[in-house]
C-alpha positions, -999 to +999 in steps of 0.1 A: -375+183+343-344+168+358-313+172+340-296+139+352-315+108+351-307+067+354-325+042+337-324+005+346-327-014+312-312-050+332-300-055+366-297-092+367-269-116+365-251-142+346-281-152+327-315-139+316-342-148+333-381-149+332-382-117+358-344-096+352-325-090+321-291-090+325-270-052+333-277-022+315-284+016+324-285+042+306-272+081+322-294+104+305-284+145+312-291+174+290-299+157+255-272+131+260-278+089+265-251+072+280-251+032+282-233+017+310-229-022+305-251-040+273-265-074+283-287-097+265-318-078+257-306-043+266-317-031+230-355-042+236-357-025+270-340+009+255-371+010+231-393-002+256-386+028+277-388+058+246-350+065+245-339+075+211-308+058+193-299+096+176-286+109+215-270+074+227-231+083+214-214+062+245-211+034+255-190+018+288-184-015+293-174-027+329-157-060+316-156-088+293-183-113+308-211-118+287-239-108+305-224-070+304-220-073+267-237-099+247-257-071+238-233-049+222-232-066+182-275-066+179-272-029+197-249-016+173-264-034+146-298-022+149-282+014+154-270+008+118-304-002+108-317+030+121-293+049+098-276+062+133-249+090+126-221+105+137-199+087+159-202+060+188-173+056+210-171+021+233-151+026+263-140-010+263-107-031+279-081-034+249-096-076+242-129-067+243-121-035+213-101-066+194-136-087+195-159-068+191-140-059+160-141-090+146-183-099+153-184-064+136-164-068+103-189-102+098-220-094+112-222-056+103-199-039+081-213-006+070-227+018+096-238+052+089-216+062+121-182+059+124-175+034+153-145+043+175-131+026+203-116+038+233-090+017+254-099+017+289-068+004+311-074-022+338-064-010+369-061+024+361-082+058+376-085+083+351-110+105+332-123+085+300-148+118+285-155+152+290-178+179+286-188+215+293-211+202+322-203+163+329-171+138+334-171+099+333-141+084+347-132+054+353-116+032+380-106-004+391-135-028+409-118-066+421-139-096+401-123-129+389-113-106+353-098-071+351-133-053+358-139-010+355-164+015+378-175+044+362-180+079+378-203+100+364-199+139+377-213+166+367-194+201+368-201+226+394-227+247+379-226+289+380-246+307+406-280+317+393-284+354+390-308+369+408-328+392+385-342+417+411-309+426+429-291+430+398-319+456+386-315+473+420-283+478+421-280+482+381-259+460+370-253+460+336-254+429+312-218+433+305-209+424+340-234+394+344-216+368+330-179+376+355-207+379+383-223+342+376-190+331+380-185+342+411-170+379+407-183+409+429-193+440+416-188+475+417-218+499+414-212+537+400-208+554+429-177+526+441-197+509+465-188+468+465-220+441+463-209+410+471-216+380+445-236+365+474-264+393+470-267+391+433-264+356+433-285+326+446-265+292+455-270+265+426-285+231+426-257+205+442-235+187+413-251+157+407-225+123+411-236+089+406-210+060+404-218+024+395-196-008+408-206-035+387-192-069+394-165-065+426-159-079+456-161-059+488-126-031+484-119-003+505-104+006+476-137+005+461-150+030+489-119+054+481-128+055+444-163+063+453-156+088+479-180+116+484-203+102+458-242+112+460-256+084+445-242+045+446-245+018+422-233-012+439-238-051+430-255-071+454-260-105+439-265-121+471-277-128+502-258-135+540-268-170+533-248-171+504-217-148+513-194-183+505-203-178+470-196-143+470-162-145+477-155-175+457-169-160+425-156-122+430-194-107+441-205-091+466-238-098+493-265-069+498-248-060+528-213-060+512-225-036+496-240-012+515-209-012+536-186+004+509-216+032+504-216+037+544-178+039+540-178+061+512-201+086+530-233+078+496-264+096+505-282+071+486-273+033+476-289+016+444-285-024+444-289-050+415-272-078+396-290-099+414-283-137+412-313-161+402-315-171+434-327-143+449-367-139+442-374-118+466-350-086+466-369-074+501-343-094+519-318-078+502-330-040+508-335-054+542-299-065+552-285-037+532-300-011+557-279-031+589-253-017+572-264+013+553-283+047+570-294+061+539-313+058+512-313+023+494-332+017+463-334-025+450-328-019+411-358-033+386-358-032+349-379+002+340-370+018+372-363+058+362-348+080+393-324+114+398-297+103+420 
């Protein structure tokens, strides 16, 4: 089984509608759910799709528009419900920690977790959590409100051992561990095997970034740089470009720009506007621009970056 999966719980915009909810995804790698963005709905689809309330302990929000976190109050709320433990932390801007707050202290006082709440500052590029094997950090996208990207980076994983050279040339357990890590070794009778014959090159680090609501930034492409996988909103069309740049968005082929620019193997699109029925047009322009792979975003859509 992969260890690093996205889940598309809403990729729509603005408001619901009868065919897209409105953002969420969910980051799910080894035993841990992470929730990017919690529109309207995001709840139902979370359920929908088997994920488990017990392993989702963060939660990002990209900005303070509601159809990235309407969600949030029934989420939380129905986590309580669930007799949840532990902790959750919200990455949130500091007026979105002050509301949410507030809806909390009336609409749900007592959790079984403890709710925390970390500050994420607009504008700024830094690393917001960190594990043994993943960081999330966050940078600045350009909508009409201070608006943050996520990064989501998995650490550089040891070389896999290679069982019948280390029996060969005797290795003994003692010296496994120095030797995953990239040491050579050196056998009884002085002679030096390099790492590279008891070792195997690893899996590439997975990294998938996700650009919610922006306009089109080659600061956008900097922050990004080098990234595998590329969540970028595409809410419209060419026809409609005038609107993207009046209302801080970005077109499909926007889009695919900034992951051309930022060298993305593969380029995932959504937040569509309710205009757009048939997203087709928007994979279509998107690959003008855009060499690589580009995947159109649909609720219940599960893929490795």
């Amino acid at each position: 089984m992969p260890d690093f999966k996205v889940h598309i719980l809403g990729c729509g915009s603005a408001t619901p509608t009868a065919k897209h909810k409105p953002s969420c995804q969910v980051i799910e790698t080894r035993g841990k759910l992470f929730m990017i963005d919690c529109g309207e709905g995001a709840q139902l689809e979370f359920r929908r799709q088997g994920l488990k309330f017990s392993r989702l302990n963060h939660i990002f929000i990209s900005h303070m528009h509601g159809d990235h976190v309407l969600g949030l109050p029934g989420l939380l709320s129905t986590m309580a419900l669930h007799q949840k433990e532990g902790e959750v932390t919200v990455h949130i801007h500091p007026e979105g920690a002050v509301l949410l707050q507030q809806i909390m202290a009336v609409l749900c006082r007592d959790t079984g977790f403890e709710l925390k709440y970390d500050i994420i500052e607009p504008g700024g590029s830094y690393v917001l959590y960190e594990d043994k094997s993943l960081t999330v950090s966050t940078f600045p996208l350009y909508h009409r409100i201070a608006c943050s990207g996520f990064m989501f980076k998995e650490k550089e994983p040891r070389r896999p051992l290679r069982a019948d050279m280390l029996e060969f040339h005797k290795v003994p357990v003692a010296a496994r561990r120095s030797i995953a890590e990239g040491a050579d070794f050196t056998d009884a009778e002085g002679r030096l095997i390099p790492n590279a014959w008891l070792t195997r090159d690893p899996e590439p680090a997975v990294s998938y970034a996700y650009c919610s609501d922006t306009m089109r930034k080659a600061a956008v492409a900097r922050s990004v740089a080098g990234v595998r996988c590329l969540y970028h909103e595409a809410t419209y069309d060419d026809a409609q470009a005038f609107k993207a740049a009046a209302r801080g968005h970005s077109t499909a082929r926007e889009a695919a720009a900034v992951a051309r620019e930022a060298g993305a193997q593969h380029l995932v699109i959504g937040h569509y506007s309710k205009s757009i029925t048939d997203e087709s047009l928007l994979t279509k322009q998107a690959a003008e621009e855009f060499g690589g792979k580009i995947t159109a975003a649909k609720e219940g859509l599960i893929f490795e970056p």
